[in-house]
N, C-alpha and C positions, 0 to 999 in steps of 0.2 A: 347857818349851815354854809352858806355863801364865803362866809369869812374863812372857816375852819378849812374851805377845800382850797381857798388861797394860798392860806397859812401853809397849808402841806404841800401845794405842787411849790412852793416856793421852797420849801426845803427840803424835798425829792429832787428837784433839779440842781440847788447849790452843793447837793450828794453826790449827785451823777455827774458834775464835774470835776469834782476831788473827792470820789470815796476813800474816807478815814475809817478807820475799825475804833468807832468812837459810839457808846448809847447816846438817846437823847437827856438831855440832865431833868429835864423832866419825865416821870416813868409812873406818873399819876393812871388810877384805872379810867378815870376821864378821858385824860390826853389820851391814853392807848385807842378807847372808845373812838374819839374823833379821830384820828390819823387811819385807823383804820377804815370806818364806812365815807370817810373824804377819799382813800385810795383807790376805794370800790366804785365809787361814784367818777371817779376818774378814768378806772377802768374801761365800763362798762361803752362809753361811749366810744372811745377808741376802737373797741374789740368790735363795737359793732360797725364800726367803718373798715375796718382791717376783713372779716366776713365778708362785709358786701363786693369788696373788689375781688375776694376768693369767687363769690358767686360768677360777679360778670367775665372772669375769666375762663369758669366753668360752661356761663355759656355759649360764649363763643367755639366752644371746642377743644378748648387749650389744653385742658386737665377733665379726668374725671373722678370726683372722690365719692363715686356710688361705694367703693369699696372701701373705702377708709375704717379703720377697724372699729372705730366706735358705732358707726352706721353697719355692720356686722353684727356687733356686738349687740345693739338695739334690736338685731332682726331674731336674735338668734337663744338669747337669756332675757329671765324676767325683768321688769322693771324694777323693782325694788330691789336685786342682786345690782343693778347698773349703777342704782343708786349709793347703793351699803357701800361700793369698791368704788365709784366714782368722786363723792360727794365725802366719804371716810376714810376710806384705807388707800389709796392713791397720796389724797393731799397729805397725810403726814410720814407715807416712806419715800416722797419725794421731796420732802420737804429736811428728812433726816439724810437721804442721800445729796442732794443739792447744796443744802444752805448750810446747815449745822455747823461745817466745818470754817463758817467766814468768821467768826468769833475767836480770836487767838486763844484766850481764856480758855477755850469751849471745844478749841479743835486739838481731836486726840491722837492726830499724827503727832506735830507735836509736843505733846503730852509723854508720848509714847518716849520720844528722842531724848527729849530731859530725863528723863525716868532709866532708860541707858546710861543716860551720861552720869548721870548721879552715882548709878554701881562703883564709878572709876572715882571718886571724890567731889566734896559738894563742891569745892574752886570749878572743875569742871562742869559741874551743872550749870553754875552762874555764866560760866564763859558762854556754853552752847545756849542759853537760855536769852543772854544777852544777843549774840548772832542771830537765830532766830526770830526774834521780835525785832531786830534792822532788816533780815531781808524781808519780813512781814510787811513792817510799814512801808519800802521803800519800794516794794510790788503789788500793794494791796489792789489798788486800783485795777491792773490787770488779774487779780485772781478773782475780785468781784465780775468784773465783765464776761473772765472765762469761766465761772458759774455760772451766767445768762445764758453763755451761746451753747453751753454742752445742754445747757435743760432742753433748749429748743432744739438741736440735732437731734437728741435722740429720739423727738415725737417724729420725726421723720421715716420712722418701723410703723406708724398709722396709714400711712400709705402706700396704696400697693409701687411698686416700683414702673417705672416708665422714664424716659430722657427727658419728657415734656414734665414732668415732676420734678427732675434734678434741676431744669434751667429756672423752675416758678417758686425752686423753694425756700430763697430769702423772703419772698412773700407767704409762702404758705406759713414759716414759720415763725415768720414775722410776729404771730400773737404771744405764741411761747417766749422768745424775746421778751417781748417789753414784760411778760409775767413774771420772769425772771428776773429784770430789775427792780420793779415793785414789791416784789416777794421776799428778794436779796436787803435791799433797803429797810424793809421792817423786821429782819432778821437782825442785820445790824444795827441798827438805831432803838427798835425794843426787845425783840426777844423771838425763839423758835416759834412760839404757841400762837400768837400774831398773824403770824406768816402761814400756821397751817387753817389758821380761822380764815384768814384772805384769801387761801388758794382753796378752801373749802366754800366757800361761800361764792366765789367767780365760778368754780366747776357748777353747783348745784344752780345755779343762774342761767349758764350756758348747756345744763343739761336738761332742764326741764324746759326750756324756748324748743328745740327739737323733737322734744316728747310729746308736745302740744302738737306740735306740726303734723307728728306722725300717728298719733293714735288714732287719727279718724280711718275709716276704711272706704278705698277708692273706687267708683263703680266700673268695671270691667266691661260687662252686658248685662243689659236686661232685654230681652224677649220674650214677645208675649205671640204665641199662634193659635189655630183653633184647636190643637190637639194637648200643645204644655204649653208652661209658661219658666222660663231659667233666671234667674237672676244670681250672677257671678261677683263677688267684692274682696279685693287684694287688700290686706293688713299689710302696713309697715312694720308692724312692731307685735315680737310675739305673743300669742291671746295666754292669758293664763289658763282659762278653760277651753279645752279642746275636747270638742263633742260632733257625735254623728247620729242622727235619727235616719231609718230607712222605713217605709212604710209602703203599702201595696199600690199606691199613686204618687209617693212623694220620695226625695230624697234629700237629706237636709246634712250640709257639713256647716262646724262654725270653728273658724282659726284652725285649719288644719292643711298640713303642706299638701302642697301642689303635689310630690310625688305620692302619698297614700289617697292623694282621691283618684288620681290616675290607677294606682292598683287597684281598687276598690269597682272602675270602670271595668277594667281589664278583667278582671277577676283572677287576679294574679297576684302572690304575694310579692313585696319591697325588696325580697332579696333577688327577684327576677327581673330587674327593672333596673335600666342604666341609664343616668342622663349625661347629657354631651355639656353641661351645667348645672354645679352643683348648688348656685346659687340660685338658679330657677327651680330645681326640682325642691328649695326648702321654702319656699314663697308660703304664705301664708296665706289662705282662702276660704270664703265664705261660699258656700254654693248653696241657693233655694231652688228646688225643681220639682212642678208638681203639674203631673199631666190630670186632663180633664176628661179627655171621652177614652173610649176602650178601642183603640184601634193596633193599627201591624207597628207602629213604631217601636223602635227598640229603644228603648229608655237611654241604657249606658251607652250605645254607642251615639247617640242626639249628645249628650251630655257631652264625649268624647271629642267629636267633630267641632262643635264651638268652644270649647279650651282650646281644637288644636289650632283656631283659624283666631283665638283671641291671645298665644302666646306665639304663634310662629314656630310650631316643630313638626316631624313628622317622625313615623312607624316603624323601626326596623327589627328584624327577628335572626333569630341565632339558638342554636343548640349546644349547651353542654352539661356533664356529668354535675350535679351538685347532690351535696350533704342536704340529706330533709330526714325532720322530725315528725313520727307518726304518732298522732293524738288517738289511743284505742282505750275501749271499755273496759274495765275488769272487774268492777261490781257498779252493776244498775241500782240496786237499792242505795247505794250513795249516791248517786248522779240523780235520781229521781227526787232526794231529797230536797234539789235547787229547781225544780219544775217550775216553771212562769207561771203565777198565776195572773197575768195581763192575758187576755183574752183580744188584745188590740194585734195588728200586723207590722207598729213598728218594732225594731229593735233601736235603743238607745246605750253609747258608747261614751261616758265622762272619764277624764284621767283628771287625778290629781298628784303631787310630787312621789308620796306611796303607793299609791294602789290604782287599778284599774276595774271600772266598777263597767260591768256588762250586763243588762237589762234583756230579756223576752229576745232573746240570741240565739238561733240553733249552734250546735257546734262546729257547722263551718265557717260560722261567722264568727266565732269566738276562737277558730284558731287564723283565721286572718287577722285577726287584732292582734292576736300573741305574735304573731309575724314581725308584724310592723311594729310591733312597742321593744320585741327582742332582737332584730334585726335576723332573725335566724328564718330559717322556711319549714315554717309549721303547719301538717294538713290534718285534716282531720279522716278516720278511716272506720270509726262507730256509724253503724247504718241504725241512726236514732232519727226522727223527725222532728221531736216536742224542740219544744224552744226553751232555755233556761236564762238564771239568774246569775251570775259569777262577781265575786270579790276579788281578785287577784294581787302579787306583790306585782311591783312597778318595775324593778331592777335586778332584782335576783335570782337568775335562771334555775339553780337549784332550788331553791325558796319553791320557785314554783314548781320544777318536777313534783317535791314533796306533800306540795300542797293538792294538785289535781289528783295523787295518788291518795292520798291519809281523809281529803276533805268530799272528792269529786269521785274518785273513784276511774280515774282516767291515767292512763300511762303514756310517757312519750316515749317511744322506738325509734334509734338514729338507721337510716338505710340511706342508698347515694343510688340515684334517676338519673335517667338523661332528660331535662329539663328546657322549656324555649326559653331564654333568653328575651325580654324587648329593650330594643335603644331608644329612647327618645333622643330624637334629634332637634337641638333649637337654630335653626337658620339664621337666625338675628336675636341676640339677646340685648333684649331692652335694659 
């Protein structure tokens, strides 16, 4: 293996000083085999020294790439989506817009130009077809290079924008670079599919080391007093299952943003709630809270006060007119047909990418969920007390008129309130 990674940087580098639009004359699935996992092996340890001077740069202050879109992207979509577009569908329409065209053969500008010139007579094909492959050859060098640097520029939209980012970002992109010639190189020398196995295979390398880092979840608070005990934990990366159990001493969130458990405190639907950041209010959180003896504390506002003193925001209120949907009865005997038989005082709240499944729920808790899963302000106005069971669609607001109507026996009525408003305000975002 030792040999075969010699063998390659030595003819990666006698490339990179005269790129020719030349295959290698060997094109054995061997040879491919080694040039490839010797380039990878090459890679990998540059990219991870090229990283670490991003780090120490970051910690000093210089840059910050908390925002960088792929760290977004991780907070924000599943893992296996980051993966399918990361790891799939990235490496080969980058790979088709980048490289494809370094192949004279293969590049269908021009393809395009001959194929013109040809309408006018074949002399003139040959003529433009000869000129073409002179300025080919006699520029190649500079169109393989300016392949590399355009790859790397344009990863430069992964970052939010800032002056301390324009002056760091021959470094930042410094990894795209050298990707770009490694990539360029095995497009040239063997072929597209190479190249997108190489740049498939560095992504899923460099995206699973991150994944690792971040899937654990990080302790916030835990407190323990003689009346409750809280324990608060921040997810990096978003929970596939998002779930909420509430019970008559406990209150239990798992991977659920920071702005619905503040609603949930508040007793206020999502669409009344502002944050001063929207990347705090999508934070993803774990909350265990279960009080022990029966005393005057008030649950949600205990809860309330250490989120507020463990994220740094504070309370502001405002009034105005908004659009709310009224959740009313119009036959009981369908509504009673979802009666809870749990006989317990939690209610329990699972989503999966369809459906939203509601457990031993009365209906003002079942239209606070519809709130927050539709973005819209839904109340509830059936003076029922039982607690039921609910199936719900996930995404389709009609879907669901028709379904509370046809299944539940519940109607939604649009009316416009004057409504309070809360800000949260974050003082310092971490």
């Amino acid at each position: 293996m030792i040999n075969s990674i010699k063998e390659t940087y030595k003819d990666f580098s006698t490339f990179l000083k005269r790129p020719i639009d030349q295959p290698d004359p060997i094109q054995t699935r061997q040879q491919k085999v080694k040039r490839l996992f010797s380039l990878l092996a090459i890679d990998i340890p540059i990219m991870g020294v090229l990283i670490a001077i991003v780090y120490a740069i970051e910690k000093f202050g210089l840059i910050n790439t908390d925002k960088h879109k792929m760290v977004m992207l991780l907070q924000q979509l599943p893992i296996w989506w980051i993966i399918l577009f990361g790891v799939v569908l990235m490496p080969l329409i980058e790979e088709l817009i980048f490289r494809l065209y370094l192949r004279f053969k293969q590049n269908y500008l021009a393809r395009l130009i001959m194929l013109l010139a040809s309408l006018t007579g074949k002399q003139n094909k040959i003529i433009v077809e000869s000129q073409l492959n002179a300025i080919w050859v006699n520029n190649f060098r500079a169109i393989f290079y300016f392949s590399a640097i355009l790859f790397s520029i344009v990863h430069i939209a992964n970052f939010e924008y800032s002056i301390n980012i324009l002056i760091f970002s021959p470094i930042l992109l410094a990894p795209q670079f050298i990707m770009g010639l490694f990539l360029g190189y095995l497009r040239v020398r063997y072929n597209l599919i190479l190249g997108v196995l190489m740049h498939a295979l560095h992504n899923a390398i460099f995206l699973i080391i991150p994944i690792i880092f971040m899937s654990g979840a990080v302790e916030k608070l835990n407190v323990k007093t003689n009346s409750y005990s809280l324990k608060i934990e921040e997810h990096t990366l978003k929970q596939m299952n998002v779930s909420s159990t509430f019970g008559s001493d406990t209150i239990n969130f798992n991977g659920t943003s920071l702005k619905s458990i503040i609603a949930y405190l508040l007793e206020k639907d999502e669409k009344l709630i502002d944050f001063s950041s929207n990347q705090m209010a999508d934070k993803r959180i774990s909350l265990s809270y279960k009080k022990y003896i029966k005393d005057t504390t008030d649950d949600k506002k205990a809860i309330l006060k250490h989120l507020s003193q463990v994220y740094n925001f504070k309370l502001e209120s405002n009034k105005v007119f908004q659009l709310i949907w009224e959740m009313d009865l119009q036959d009981s005997t369908k509504l009673l047909k979802h009666k809870s038989s749990n006989n317990g005082n939690s209610s329990i709240t699972s989503m999966t990418s369809k459906e939203i499944k509601i457990e031993n729920a009365d209906l003002g808790q079942i239209a606070k969920e519809l709130s927050s899963n539709y973005n819209k302000y839904i109340t509830n106005s059936a003076n029922i007390d039982s607690k039921f069971d609910f199936i719900l669609p996930k995404s389709d607001f009609a879907e669901l008129e028709n379904l509370l109507k046809s299944e539940y026996g519940l109607s939604l009525k649009r009316n416009d309130k004057e409504l309070e408003y809360t800000y949260i305000n974050f003082l310092k975002v971490e």
